[in-house]
C-alpha positions in Angstrom: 22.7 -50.3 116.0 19.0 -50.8 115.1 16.5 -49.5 117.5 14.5 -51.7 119.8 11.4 -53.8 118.2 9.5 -51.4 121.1 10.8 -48.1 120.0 10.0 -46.3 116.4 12.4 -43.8 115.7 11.8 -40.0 115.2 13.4 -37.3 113.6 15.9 -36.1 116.3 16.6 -39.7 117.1 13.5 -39.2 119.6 11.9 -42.7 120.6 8.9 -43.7 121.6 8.8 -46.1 124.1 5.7 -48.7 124.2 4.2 -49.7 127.4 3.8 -53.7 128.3 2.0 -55.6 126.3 2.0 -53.3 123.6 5.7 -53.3 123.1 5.4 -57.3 122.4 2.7 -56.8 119.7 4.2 -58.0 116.4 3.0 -56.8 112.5 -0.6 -58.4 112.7 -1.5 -57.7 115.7 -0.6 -54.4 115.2 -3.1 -53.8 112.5 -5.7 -55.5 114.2 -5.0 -53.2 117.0 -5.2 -50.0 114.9 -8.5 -51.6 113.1 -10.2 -52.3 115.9 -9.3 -49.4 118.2 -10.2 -46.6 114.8 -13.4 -48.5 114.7 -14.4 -48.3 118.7 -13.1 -44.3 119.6 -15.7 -43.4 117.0 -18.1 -45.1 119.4 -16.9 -44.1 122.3 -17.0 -40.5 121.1 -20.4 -41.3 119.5 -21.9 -41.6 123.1 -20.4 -38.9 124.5 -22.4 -37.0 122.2 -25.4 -38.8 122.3 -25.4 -37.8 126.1 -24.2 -34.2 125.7 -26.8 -33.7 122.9 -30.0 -32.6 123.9 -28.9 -30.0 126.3 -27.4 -28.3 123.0 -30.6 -28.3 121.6 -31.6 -24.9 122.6 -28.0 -23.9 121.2 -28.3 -25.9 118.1 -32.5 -26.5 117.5 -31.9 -28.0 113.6 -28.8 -30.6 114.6 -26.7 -28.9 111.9 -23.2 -28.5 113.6 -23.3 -29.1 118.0 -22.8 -32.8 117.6 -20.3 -33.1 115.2 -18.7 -30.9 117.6 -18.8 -32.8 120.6 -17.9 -36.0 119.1 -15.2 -35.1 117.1 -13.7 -33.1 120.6 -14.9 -36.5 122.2 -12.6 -38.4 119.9 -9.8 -36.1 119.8 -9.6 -36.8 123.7 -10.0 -40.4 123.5 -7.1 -40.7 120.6 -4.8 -38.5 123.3 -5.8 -40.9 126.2 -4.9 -44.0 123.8 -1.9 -42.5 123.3 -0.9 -42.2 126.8 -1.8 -46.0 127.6 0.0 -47.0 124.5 3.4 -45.1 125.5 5.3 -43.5 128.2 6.7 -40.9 126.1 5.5 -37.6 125.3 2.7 -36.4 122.7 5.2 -34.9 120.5 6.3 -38.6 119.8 2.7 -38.9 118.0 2.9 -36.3 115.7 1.8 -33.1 118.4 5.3 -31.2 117.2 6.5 -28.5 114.3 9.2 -30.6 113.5 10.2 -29.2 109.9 6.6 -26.6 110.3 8.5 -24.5 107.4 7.9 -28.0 104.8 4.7 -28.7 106.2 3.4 -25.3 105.7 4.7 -24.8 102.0 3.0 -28.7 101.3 -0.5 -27.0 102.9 -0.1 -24.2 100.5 0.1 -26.5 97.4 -2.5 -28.5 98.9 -4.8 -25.4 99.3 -4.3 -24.4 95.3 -4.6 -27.5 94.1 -7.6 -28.8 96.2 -9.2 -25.6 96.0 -9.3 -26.1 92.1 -10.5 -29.7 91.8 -13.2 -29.4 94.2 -14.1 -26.6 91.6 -13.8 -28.1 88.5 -14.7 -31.8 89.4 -17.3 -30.7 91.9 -19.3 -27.7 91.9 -19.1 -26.7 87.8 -21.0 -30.2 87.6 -23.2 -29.4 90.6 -24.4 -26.2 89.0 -24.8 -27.3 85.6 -26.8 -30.2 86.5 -28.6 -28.3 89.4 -27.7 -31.5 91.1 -27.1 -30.0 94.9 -27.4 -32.3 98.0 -30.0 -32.0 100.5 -29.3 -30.6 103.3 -31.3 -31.1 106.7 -31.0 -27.9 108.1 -31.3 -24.2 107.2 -28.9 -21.9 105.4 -28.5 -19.5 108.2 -26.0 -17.6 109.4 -25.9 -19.5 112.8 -26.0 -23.3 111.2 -23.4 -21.9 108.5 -20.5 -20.5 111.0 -20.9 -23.6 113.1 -21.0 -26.3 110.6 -18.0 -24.4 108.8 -16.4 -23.9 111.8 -16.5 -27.5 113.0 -14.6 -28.4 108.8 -12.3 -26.2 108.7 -11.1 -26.9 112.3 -12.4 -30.0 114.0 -12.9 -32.6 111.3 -8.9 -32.7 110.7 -7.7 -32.1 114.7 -10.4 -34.7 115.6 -9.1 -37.8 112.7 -5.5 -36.7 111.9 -4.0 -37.6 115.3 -5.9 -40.8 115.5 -5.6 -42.3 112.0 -1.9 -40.7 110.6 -0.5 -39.8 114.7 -1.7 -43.3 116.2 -2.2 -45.8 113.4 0.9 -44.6 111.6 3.1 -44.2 114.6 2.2 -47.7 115.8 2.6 -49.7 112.6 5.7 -48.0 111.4 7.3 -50.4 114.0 7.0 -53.1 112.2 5.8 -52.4 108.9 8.8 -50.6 107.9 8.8 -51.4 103.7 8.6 -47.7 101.2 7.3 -47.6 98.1 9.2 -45.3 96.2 7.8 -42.8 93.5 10.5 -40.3 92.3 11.2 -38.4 95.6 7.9 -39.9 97.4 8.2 -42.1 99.8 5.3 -44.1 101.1 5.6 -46.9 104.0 3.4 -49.7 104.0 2.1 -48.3 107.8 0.7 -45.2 105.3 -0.9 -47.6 102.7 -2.3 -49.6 106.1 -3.8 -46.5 107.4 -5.2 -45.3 104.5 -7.4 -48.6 104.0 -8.1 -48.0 107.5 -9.5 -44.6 106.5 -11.2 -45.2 104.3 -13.0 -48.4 106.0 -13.8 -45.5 109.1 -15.9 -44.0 106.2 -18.0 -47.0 105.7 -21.5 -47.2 108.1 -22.7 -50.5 109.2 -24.3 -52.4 112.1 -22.9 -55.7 113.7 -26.5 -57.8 114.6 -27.4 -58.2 111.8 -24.5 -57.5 109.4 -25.1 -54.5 106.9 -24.0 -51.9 105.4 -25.6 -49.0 105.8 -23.8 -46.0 104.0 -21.2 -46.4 101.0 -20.5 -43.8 98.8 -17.9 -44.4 96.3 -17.1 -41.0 95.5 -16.7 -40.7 99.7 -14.0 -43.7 99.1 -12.1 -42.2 96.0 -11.6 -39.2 98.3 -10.5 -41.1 101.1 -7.8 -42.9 99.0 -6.3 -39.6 97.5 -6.7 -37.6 100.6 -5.5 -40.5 102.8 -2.6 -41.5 100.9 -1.5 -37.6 100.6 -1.9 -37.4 104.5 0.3 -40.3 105.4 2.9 -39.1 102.6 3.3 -35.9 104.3 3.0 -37.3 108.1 5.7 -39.5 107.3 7.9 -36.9 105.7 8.0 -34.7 108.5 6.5 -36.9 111.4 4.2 -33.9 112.5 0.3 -33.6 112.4 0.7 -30.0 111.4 -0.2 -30.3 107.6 -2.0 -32.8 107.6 -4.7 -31.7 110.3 -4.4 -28.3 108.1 -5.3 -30.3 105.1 -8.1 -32.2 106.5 -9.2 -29.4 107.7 -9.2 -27.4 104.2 -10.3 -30.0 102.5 -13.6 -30.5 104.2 -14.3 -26.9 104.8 -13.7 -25.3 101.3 -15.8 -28.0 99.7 -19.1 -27.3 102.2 -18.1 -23.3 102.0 -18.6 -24.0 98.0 -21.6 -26.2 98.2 -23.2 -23.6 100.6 -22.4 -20.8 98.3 -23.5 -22.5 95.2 -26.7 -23.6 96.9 -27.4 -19.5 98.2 -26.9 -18.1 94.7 -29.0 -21.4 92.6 -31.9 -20.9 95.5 -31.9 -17.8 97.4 -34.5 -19.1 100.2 -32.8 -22.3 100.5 -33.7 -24.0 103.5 -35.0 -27.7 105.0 -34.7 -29.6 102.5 -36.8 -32.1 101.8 -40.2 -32.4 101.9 -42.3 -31.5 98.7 -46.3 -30.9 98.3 -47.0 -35.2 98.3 -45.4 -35.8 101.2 -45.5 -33.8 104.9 -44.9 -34.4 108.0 -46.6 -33.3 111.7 -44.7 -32.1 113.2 -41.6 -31.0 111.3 -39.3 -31.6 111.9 -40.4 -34.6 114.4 -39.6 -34.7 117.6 -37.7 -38.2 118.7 -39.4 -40.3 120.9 -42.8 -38.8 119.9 -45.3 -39.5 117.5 -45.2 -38.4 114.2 -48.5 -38.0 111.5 -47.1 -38.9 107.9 -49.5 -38.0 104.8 -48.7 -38.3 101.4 -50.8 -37.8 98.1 -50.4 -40.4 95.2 -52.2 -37.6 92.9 -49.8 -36.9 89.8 -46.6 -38.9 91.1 -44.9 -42.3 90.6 -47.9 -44.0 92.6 -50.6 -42.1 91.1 -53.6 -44.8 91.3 -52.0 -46.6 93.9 -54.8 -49.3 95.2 -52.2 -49.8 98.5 -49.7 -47.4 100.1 -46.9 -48.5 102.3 -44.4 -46.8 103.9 -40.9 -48.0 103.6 -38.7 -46.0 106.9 -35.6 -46.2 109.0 -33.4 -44.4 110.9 -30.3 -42.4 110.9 -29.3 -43.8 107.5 -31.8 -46.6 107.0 -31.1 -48.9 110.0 -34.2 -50.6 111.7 -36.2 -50.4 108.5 -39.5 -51.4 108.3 -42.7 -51.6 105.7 -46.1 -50.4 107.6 -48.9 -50.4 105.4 -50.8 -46.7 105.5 -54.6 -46.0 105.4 -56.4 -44.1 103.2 -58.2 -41.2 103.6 -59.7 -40.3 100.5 -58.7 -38.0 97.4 -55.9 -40.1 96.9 -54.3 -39.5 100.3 -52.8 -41.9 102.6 -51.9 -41.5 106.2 -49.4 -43.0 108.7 -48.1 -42.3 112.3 -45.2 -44.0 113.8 -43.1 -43.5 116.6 -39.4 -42.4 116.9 -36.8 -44.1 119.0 -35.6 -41.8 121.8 -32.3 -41.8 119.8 -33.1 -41.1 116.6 -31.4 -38.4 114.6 -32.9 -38.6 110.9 -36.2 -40.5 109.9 -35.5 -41.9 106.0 -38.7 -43.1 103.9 -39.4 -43.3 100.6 -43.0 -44.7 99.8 -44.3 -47.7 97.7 -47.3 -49.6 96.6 -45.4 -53.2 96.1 -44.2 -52.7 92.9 -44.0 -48.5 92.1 -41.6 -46.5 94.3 -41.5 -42.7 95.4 -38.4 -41.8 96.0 -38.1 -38.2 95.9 -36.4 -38.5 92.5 -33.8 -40.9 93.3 -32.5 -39.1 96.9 -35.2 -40.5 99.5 -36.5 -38.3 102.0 -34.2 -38.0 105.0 -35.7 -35.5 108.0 -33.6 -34.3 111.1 -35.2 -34.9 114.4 -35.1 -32.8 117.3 -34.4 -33.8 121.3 -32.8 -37.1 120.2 -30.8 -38.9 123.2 -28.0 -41.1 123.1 -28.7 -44.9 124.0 
């Protein structure tokens, strides 16, 4: 006999057994559920750590690693706390088991070869040749390095994994029951679901008014591969053990590579960012406070500038404005604005109407310190 439509069956013939009104919830509004609950416990857990952050300042002065920290623990919490409104059963029903750990662990070692190889090849052989490294917005210490390492190679998978393969899979594969077969592969639509989902959670944008406000297609092509590989294996063995592993891996050998390949190309590595035209006082600024912008037009994109504005935002360009600046002679030009209490990054690139200065295509983005959460 088939299972109830409120039950999803488990290796073991375990069951999980929805609560009321879940249990009536049919394919759509399933997914709508998933989509709209993987978008909001990113919130949630976003203001738990804009509350919690500034008394880790003193831990964590250049923002490089405490706040990922706390919002991914935020998250993992809120996912758990879902889970027990969504179900009466037991966290082993979401994915919190070793059922078949031996599998798991021999997919995680392939994973680990094979990952470790293309970040290589496709990533940092490229990165080096081109001396094309990202900036970063913190030093290369040893404290910044073991907590923002730490946080990839064990939070970034525990914190995602149980909400977007444990939950969103676990609650779809109710209803959306179809497999896509490839060989021995088997992929259920739930897995295809919650990889879009994935990969949507990777997109940045604000509500009033609409727009998007990160999007980075290599970002996406990663989600699809990673995602699909994540769901493939979750549904296999119905346990978060690889693919938390994985995440895990995946995020931290890529940064440990980046970091290394960034050490040997620049041995004094550090802040990123700001070059002789353009400085800052005081930097990095302090949000909610006042900070003095100059910038010298002398020998750049805007050399002979008759006007100087500066185009800013925050935390990834949102609440961008233009603000004219004034000029103080030689061919310098002056601005000071004022932080929001919440911001984490101040973006700006420069322009005099028709000429930008964009720091040679990557902008200027500058961590704060103190920010607070709304």
């Amino acid at each position: 006999m088939n299972p109830p439509a409120s039950a999803v069956q488990e290796p073991g013939a375990q069951v999980i057994r929805e609560r009321f009104p879940m249990r009536a919830f049919g394919k759509w509004s399933r997914l709508l559920a998933a989509l709209v609950l993987t978008l909001l416990l990113p919130i949630l857990a976003g203001k738990i750590a804009w509350s919690i952050g500034p008394s880790l300042s003193s831990f964590d002065p250049e923002n490089a690693f405490a706040w990922l920290w706390v919002h991914h623990l935020g998250q993992l919490l809120a996912t758990i706390g879902l889970m027990w409104l969504w179900s009466s059963g037991s966290l082993r029903h979401w994915g919190f088991n070793l059922n078949e750990a031996r599998t798991s662990l021999k997919w995680f070692g392939w994973f680990t070869l094979f990952c470790t190889l293309g970040m290589l090849v496709f990533g940092i052989v490229p990165m080096v040749l081109y001396h094309h490294f990202p900036d970063l917005s913190f030093s290369l210490n040893p404290r910044n390095v073991a907590g923002a390492l730490g946080f990839y190679y064990l939070l970034s998978g525990s914190g995602e994994e149980p909400l977007f393969r444990g939950f969103v899979m676990t609650v779809l594969l109710v209803c959306w029951t179809r497999e896509l077969k490839v060989g021995k592969l088997v992929m259920p639509a739930a897995g295809l679901w919650a990889t879009l989902i994935f990969m949507l959670a990777h997109i940045n944008f604000t509500l009033f008014p609409f727009r998007i406000t990160h999007f980075s297609p290599q970002q996406q092509l990663f989600c699809i591969g990673l995602g699909l590989y994540y769901a493939l294996v979750f549904y296999r063995t119905r346990s978060l053990l690889c693919p938390v592993l994985a995440h895990g891996f995946s995020n931290g050998i890529i940064w440990t590579l980046i970091y290394a390949a960034i050490a040997i190309a620049n041995p004094h590595a550090a802040h990123t960012s700001l070059s002789a035209e353009a400085t800052l006082n005081p930097d990095p600024p302090v949000s909610g406070q006042e900070v003095a912008v100059a910038y010298r037009v002398a020998g750049g994109p805007l050399a002979g500038a008759a006007q100087v504005s500066l185009h800013y935002g925050f935390d990834g360009w949102r609440q961008t404005t233009d603000t004219r600046m004034s000029a103080a002679g030689d061919g310098k030009w002056n601005l000071t604005l004022k932080l929001p209490v919440d911001a984490r990054q101040l973006d700006f690139v420069f322009t005099d109407g028709t000429r930008w200065d964009n720091n040679g295509g990557r902008d200027w983005h500058i961590r704060t310190r103190n920010a607070r959460g709304p």
